[in-house]
C-alpha positions in Angstrom: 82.3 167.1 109.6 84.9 165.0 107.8 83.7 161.9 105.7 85.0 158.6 106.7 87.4 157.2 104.2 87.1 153.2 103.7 90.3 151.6 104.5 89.1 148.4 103.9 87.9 145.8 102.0 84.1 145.6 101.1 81.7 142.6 101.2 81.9 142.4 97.3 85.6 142.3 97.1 85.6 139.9 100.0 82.9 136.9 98.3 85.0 137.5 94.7 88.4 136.4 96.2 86.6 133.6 98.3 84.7 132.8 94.6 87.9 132.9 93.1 89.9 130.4 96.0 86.9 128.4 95.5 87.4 127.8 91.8 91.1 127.1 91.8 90.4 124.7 94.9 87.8 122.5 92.8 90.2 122.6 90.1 93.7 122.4 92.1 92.2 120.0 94.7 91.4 116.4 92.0 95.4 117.3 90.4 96.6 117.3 93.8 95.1 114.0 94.5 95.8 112.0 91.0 99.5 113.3 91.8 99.7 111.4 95.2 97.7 108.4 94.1 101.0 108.5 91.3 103.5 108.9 93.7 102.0 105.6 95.5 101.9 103.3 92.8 105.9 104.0 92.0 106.5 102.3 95.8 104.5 99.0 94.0 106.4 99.2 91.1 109.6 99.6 93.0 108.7 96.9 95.8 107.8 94.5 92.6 111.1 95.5 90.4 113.1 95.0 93.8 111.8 91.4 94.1 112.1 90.4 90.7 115.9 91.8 91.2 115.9 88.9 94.0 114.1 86.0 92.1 116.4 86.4 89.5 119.7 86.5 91.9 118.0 83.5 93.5 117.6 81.7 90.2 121.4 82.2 89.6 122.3 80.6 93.0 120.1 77.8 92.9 118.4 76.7 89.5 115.4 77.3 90.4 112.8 80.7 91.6 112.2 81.0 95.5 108.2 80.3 96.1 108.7 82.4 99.2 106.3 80.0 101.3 109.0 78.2 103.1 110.9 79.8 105.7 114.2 77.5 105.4 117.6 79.0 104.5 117.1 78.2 100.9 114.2 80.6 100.6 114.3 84.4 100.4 112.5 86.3 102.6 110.4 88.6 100.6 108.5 92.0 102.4 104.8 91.1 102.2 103.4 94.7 102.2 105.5 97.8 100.5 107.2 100.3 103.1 104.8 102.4 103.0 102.0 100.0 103.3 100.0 101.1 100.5 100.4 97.8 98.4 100.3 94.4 99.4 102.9 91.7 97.4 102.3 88.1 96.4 104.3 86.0 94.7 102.7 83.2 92.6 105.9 80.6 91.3 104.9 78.5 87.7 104.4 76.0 88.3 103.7 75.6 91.7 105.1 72.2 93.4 108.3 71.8 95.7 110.7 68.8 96.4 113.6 67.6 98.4 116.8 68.6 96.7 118.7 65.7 98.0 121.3 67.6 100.0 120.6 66.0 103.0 120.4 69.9 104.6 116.8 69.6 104.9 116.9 71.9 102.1 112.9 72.6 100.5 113.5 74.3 96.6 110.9 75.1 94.2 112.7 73.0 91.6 109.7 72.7 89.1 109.3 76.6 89.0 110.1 78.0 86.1 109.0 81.7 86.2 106.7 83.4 88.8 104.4 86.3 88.8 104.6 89.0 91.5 101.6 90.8 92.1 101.4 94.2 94.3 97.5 95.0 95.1 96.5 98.1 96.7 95.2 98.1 100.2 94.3 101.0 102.8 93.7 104.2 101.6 95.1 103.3 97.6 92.4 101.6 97.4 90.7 104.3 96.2 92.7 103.9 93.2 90.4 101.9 90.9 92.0 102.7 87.7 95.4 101.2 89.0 94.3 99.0 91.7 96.6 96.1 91.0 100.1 95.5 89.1 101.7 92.6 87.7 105.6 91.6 86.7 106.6 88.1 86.2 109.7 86.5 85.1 109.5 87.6 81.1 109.4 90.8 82.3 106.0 91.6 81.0 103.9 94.3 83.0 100.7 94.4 83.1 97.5 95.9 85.5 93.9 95.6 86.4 91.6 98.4 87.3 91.4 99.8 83.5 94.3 102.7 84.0 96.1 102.8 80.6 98.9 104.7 82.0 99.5 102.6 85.4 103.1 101.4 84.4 
């Protein structure tokens, strides 16, 4: 009678590669994750870049930074949420009052503001981001964040 030859794999072989998958997935699996969370906070810091871009074209034109709470032709019309819809966007002029500019167009400018602060905070599923969970720009151009990331810009 002829032995049977194994052309196979055995039960040990089998639980050392699923030991070994195992390992690199705890390991590979928190990377992978940081990496998106990354790649989701450069849409806020685009989104608050691109606005800044706009307050300051807006400032040229008129004097003055847009308070983006007044939907007349003299505002601009600022996205409230980034395209992706991971971070929501504020915009906080300084100071904060508005008057008539005496055009007679009806016209409501911010005349008073001075600088502003945009502020992108993370909502949905970013919101697992705690050590990046909100960023700041305002008109000096300084950055800063909240949730106690050190490398968040």
């Amino acid at each position: 009678m002829k032995g049977s030859c194994g052309s196979g794999f055995t039960l040990i072989e089998l639980v050392i590669v699923l030991l070994v998958i195992g390992i690199l997935g705890t390991i590979a699996y928190p990377t992978y994750i940081e990496s998106v969370r990354k790649s989701k906070r450069a849409s806020a810091k685009i989104a608050l870049l691109e606005i800044a871009n706009l307050q300051e074209r807006f400032f040229i034109e008129n004097n003055s930074y847009s308070d983006n709470l007044n939907t007349n032709s003299c505002q601009v019309a600022y996205p409230s949420v980034t395209p992706d819809t991971f971070y929501d966007l504020t915009i906080t002029p300084v100071p904060n009052t508005t008057n008539l500019d005496g055009s007679g167009a009806n016209c409501i400018v911010n005349t008073a503001a001075t600088g502003y602060t945009v502020t992108a905070t993370a909502i949905g599923t970013q919101v697992a981001d705690t050590g990046c969970a909100t960023f700041h720009l305002d008109s000096q151009n300084q950055k800063s964040s909240t949730g106690g990331g050190t490398n968040c810009w």
